[in-house]
N, C-alpha and C positions, 0 to 999 in steps of 0.2 A: 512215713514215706512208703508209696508203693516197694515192689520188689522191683528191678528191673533186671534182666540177663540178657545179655549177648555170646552167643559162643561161636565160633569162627574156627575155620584152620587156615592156616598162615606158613604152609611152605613146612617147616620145621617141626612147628606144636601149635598143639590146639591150643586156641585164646581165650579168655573165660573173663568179660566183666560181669560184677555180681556188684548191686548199688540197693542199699533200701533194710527195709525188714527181711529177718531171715526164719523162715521155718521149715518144718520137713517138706511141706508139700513143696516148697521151690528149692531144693536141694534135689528131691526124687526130680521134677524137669529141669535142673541145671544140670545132674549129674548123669541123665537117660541122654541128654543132647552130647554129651561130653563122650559120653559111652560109644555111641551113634559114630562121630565124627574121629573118634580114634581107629575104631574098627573101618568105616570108610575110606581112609588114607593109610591106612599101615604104619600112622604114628601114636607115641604113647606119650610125649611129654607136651605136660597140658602146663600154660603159665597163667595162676588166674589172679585177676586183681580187684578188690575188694572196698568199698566203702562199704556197712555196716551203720545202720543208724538202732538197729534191734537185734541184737544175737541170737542165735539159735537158741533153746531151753537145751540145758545139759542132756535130759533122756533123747532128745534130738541129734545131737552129736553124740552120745552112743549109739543110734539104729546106723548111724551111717556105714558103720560093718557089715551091718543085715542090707543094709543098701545097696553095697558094689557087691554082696554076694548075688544078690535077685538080678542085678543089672549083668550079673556074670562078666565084669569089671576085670580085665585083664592084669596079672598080678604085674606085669612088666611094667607097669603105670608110672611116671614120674610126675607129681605134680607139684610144683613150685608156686604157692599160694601166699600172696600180698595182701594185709588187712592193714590198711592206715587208720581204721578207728582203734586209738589204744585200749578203752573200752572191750571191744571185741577180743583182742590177742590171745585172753583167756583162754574159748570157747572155742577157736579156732585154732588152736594147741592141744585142747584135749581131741578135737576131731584128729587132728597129727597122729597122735598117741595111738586113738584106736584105731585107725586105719594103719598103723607101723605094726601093731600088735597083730593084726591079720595078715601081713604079708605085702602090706602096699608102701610104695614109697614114698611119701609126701612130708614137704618142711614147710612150716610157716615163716615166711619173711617180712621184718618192717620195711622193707624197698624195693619197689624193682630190680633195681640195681642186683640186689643182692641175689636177689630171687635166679636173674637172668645168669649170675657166675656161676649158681651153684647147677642150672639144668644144663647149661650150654659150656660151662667155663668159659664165657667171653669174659674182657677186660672191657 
């Protein structure tokens, strides 16, 4: 399955679907558009939502460090990222990891739901 991406902002945070195969090269245009659209609005929490049919390769999910470094990726960044392929949860944790380990804020969630209490604490 294609990639496909949508990113948006929406009042509060930037919206982020991401559907398909994933590799660096559509990480570098989800993550430049995401970059883009933070610094645009003066907002930093991004909620992005996730089907996965192909995870990243692991060396993939480590450059993503060297990625928001090159994208000069504001460290205030909150991203609240939903992957419903269990599959993926993996890959998408260890990107967590390395980007926690850099200074950025980001948790993987199985739900919107969950994703949405821990950026916003709504109920």
């Amino acid at each position: 399955m294609a990639n496909k991406i949508i990113v948006t902002f929406e009042d509060d945070h930037v919206h982020v679907i991401s559907d398909g195969d994933k590799n660096y090269e559509s990480a570098v245009q989800m993550w430049s558009q995401v970059a883009k659209l933070c610094r645009e609005h003066e907002c930093f929490n991004v909620l992005g939502l996730a089907t996965t049919t192909t995870p990243l390769e692991a060396v993939d999910g480590y450059d993503h460090g060297r990625l928001f470094r090159e994208l000069n990726m504001p460290t205030n960044i909150r991203i609240a990222w939903v992957e419903t392929n269990p599959e993926a949860i993996d890959i998408a944790s260890f990107v967590e990891l390395v980007l926690s380990n850099r200074g950025y804020n980001a948790n993987v969630f199985a739900t919107e739901h969950e994703a949405r209490l821990w950026l916003f604490g709504e109920e």
